[in-house]
N, C-alpha and C positions, 0 to 999 in steps of 0.2 A: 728891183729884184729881177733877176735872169727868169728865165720861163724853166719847171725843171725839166729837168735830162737823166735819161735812163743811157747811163755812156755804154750800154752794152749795146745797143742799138746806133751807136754812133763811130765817129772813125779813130776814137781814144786807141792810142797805143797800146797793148796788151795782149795778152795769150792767150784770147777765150776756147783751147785745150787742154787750160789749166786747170787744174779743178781750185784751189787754192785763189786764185787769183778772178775765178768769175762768183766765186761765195765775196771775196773783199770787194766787189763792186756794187752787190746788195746789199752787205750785212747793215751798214749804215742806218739806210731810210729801213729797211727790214724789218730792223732790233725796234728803232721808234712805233711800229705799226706793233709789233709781237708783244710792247712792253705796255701799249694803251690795249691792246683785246686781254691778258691776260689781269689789267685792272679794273677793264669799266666793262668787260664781259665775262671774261670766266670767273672771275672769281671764288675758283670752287665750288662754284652750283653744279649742277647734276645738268646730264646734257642727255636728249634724244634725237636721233638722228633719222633721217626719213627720204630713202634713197628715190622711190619711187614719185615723191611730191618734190624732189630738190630742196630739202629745208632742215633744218637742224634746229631745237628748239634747245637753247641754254636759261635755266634760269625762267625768266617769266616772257624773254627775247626769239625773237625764231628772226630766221637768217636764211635767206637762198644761199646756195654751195655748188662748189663743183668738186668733182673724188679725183683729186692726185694721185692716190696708192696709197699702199698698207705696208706695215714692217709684219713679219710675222717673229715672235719666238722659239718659236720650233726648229724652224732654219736656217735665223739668224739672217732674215734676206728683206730686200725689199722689191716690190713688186708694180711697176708703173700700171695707173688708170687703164691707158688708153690699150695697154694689153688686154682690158675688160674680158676676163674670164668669167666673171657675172654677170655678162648680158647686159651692164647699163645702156641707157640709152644716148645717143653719141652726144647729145646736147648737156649732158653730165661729165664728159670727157674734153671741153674745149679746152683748157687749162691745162690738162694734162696734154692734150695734140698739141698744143702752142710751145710746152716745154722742148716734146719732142724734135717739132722742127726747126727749132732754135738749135738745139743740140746735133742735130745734123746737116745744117748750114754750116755751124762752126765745129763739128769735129769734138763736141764733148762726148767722149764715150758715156757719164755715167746718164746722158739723158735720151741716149739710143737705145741701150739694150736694155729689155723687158724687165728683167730679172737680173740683181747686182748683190754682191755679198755687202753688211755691213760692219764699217769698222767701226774705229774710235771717231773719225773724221768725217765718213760717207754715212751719214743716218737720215734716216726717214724726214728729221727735221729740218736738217739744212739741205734736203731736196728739195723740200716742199717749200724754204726760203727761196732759193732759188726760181723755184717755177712760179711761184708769186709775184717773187722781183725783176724777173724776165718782162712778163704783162705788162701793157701799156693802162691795162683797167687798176684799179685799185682794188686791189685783192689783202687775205690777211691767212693765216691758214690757223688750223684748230684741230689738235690732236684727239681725236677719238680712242681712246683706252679701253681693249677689254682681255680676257680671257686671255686668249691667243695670241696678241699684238694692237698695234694701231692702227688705224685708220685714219688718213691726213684727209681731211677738208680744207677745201679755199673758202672764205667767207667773203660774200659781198652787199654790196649795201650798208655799210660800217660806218657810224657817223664820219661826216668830213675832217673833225677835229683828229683822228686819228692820222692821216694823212697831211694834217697842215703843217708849213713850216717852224724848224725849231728855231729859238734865239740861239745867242753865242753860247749860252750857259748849258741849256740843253744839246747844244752841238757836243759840247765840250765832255758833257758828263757821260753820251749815249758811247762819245768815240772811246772814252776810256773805260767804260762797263765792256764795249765791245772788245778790245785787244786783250781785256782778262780772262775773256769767255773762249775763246778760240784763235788759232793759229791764223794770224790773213796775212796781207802786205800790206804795209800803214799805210804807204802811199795813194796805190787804187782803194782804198776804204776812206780815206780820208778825199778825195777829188770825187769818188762816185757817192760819198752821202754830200756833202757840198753841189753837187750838180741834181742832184736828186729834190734838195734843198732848195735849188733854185737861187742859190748864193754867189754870187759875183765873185772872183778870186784869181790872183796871180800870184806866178811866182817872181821870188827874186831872191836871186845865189840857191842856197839851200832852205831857202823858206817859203811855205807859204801864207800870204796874207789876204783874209775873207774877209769882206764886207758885208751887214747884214741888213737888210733890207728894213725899211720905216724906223730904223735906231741910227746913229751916229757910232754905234761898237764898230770895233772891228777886233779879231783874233789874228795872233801870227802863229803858224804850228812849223816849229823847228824841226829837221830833219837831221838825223845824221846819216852819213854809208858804212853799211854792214855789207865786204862783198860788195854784189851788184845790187843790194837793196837797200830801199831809205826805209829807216826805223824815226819815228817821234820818240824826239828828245825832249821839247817840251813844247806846249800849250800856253799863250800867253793873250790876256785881252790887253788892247787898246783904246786909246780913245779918237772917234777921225776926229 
């Protein structure tokens, strides 16, 4: 198994002032972290949150956090941490400073300015995907709902199983939950959860094929050109 790789941090080809294109580089490993907190934690328990002690208690569980931002309803906006108009203490905002200077190293607008309108696309949630999957820590985030709007939490100290590597099958299943869910590019979603993954993989012609570490599987994920973009045509196991 390859060591994994967060390719946004690396010299991968790509447009990180794209907004489209640096969500398809986390959605991957992301979606697998969002899909184990929303099973083996939230579950629909009742949550209370606790700005001043850094901890968020869900359920019978309490969790240290760090506060990303809030969407409001009223104005239909979202509002980053580190703008801290509530006086947090700056040790509540690392997560939220790390997004930031990511995003202006590379030139993403939505993770410079304070204050951004949201769409269909730009929400509170795949910001907060984002500034999660930025981190070199293992982070998870966790929608706090009230009244007014949301409040995003990063959660840390998440069991390791949330974070560990998927087989072929769950590669397989998370990339195709993923492409139903939202607009990305197959290409960077499929090489950044793969690298994320920790999965050894080359191409050849218009395919590529991943090998998966302590099994003898392997997957080929076929591409076609759409335009200048490669679209998965199909998903196929092997055997090495």
């Amino acid at each position: 198994m390859a060591d994994r790789v967060n390719i946004l941090k690396t010299e991968y080809v790509m447009d990180r002032t794209d907004w489209t294109e640096v969500i398809s580089a986390v959605f991957g490993g992301m979606l697998r972290v969002q899909n184990a907190i929303e099973m083996y934690v939230a579950k629909g328990q009742s949550w209370n949150v606790d700005f001043a002690t850094k901890k968020i208690k869900i359920g019978k569980s309490t969790y240290p956090i760090q506060f990303i931002g809030s969407e409001s309803f009223e104005s239909n906006d979202w509002l980053w941490g580190w703008e801290n108009i509530n006086g947090f203490y700056e040790s509540l905002l690392e997560l939220a400073n790390e997004a930031k200077d990511f995003g202006e190293k590379c030139g993403l607008d939505a993770l410079i300015y304070p204050n951004i309108p949201l769409t269909e696309k730009v929400t509170g949630y795949m910001l907060s995907m984002i500034a999660c999957g930025i981190s070199d820590k293992n982070y998870g985030y966790y929608p706090c709902k009230h009244s007014k709007g949301v409040a995003f939490v990063a959660l840390y100290d998440l069991p390791e199983k949330f974070f560990a590597p998927v087989d072929p099958s769950g590669f397989i299943s998370t990339v195709m939950n993923a492409i139903s869910l939202y607009e990305l590019d197959h290409k960077i979603l499929v090489e950044g959860f793969l690298s994320w993954n920790g999965t050894d993989y080359h191409w050849e012609d218009n395919n590529i094929y991943a090998t998966f570490a302590g099994t003898l599987e392997q997957i080929i994920i076929r591409f076609e050109d759409i335009g200048d973009k490669k679209r998965i045509q199909a998903i196929d196991g092997l055997k090495g």
